[in-house]
C-alpha positions as CSV (number, residue, x, y, z in Angstrom):
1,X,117.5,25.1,8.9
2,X,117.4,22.0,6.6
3,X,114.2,20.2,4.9
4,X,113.6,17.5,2.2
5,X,110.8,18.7,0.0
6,X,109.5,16.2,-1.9
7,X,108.3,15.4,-5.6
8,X,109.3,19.4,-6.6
9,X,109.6,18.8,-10.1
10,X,108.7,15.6,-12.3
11,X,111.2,13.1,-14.1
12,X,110.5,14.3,-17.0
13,X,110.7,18.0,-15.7
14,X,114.7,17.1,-14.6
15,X,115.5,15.6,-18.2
16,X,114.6,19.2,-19.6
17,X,116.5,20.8,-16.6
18,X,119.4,18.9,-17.1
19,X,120.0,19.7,-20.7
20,X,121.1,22.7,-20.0
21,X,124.8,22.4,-18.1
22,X,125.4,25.9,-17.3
23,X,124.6,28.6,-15.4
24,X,121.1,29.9,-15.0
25,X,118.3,32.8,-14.9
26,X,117.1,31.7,-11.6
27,X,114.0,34.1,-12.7
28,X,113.3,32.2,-16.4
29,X,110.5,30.1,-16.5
30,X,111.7,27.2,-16.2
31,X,112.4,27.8,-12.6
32,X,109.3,29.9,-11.4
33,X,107.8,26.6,-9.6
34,X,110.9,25.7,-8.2
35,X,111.4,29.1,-6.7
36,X,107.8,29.8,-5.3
37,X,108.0,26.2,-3.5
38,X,111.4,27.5,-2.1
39,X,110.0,30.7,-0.8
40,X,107.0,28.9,0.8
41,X,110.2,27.9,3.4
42,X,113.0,30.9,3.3
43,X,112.6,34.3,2.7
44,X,115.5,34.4,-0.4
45,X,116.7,36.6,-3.2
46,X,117.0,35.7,-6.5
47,X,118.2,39.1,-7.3
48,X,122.4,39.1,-8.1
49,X,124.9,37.7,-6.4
50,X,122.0,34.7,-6.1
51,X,123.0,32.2,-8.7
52,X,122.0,28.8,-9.6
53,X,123.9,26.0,-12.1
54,X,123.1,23.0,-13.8
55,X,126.1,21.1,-12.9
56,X,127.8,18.1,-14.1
57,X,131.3,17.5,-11.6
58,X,132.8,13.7,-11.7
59,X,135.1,14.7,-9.2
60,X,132.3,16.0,-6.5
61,X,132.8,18.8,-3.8
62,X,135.1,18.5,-0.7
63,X,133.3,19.5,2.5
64,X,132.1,23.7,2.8
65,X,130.0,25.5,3.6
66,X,128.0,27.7,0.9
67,X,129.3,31.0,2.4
68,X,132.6,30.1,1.1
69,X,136.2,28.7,3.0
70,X,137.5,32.4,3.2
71,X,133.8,33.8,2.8
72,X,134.3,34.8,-0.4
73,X,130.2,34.0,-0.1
74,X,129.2,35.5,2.9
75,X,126.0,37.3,1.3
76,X,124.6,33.5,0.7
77,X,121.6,32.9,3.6
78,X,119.9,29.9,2.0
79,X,121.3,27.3,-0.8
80,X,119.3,24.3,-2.2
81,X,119.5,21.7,-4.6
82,X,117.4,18.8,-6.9
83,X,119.4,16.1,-8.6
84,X,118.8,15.8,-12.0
85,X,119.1,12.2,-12.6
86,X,118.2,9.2,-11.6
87,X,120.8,7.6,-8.8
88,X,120.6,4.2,-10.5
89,X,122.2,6.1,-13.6
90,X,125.7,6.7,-12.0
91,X,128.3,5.4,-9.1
92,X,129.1,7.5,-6.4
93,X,128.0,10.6,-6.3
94,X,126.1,11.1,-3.0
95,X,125.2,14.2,-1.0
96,X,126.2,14.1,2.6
97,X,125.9,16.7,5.2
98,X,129.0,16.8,7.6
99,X,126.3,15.6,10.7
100,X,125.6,12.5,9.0
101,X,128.5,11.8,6.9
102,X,127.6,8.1,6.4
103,X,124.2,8.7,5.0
104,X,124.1,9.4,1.5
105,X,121.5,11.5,0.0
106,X,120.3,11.1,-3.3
107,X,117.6,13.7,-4.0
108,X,116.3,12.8,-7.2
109,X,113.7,15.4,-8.2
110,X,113.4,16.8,-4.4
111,X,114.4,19.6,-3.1
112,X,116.8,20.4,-0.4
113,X,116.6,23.2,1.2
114,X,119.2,24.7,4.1
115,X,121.0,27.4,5.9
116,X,124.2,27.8,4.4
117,X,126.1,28.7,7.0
118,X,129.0,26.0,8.4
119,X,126.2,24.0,10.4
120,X,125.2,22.6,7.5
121,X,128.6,21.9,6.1
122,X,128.6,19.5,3.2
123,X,130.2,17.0,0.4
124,X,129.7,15.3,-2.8
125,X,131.3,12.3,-3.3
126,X,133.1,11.6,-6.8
127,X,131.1,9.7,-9.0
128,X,131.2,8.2,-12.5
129,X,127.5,7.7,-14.7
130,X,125.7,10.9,-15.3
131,X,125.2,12.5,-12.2
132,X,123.6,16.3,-12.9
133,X,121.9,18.5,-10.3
134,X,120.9,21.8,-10.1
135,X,122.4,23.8,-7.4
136,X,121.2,27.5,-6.4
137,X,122.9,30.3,-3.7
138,X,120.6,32.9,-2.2
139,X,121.2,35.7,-0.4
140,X,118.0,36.4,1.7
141,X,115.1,38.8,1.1
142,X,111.7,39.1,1.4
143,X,111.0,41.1,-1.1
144,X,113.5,39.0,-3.3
């Protein structure tokens, strides 16, 4: 599984996410949208291990898969992602999926949503700007 859903939080909604460059309570209010629109698609947790981070990384991500290289994450079912700021703000910096490694994704304020599992094996390339995104791991639940 893999979507695009569109427009899930405003620009202005991003500026406030990205402030905060940490980890964070995927259950705080500031995420209650985000995770209801998520659950509309895939039955997740939020409950721990499940984590989410506001993340700021220059140097990007090597291709993986979210259930981890020596699945160190194997209890992560679903995994999704916004980017925090605007592409024209930074170099670099785009989201590929290993099945289309020559289109870039630049998610800005939309949700992606997949499986993540080693079909939907991924990168980040390095970037320099301001590139921020919020990245989230779910194990799966319906009762999550």
């Amino acid at each position: 599984m893999r979507l695009v859903i569109p427009d899930v939080i405003t620009p202005t909604e991003a500026v406030g996410i990205a402030e905060s460059v940490d980890y964070i309570d995927l259950g705080g209010d500031l995420f209650t949208g985000i995770i209801a629109k998520i659950r509309e698609y895939a039955p997740i947790s939020i409950d721990p291990p499940s984590y989410g981070r506001v993340e700021r990384r220059r140097e990007g991500h090597p291709w993986h898969s979210d259930t981890g290289a020596n699945g160190h994450m194997a209890w992560c079912e679903y995994s999704a992602g916004i980017l925090l700021t605007d592409p024209h703000s930074f170099t670099g910096g785009g989201f590929f999926f290993q099945s289309d490694p020559t289109e870039p994704v630049f998610h800005y304020c939309d949700l992606i949503l997949w499986s993540s599992g080693p079909e939907n094996a991924h990168k980040v390339s390095s970037n320099s700007g301001g590139r921020i995104s919020l990245i989230m791991f779910f194990g799966g639940s319906k009762n999550g």
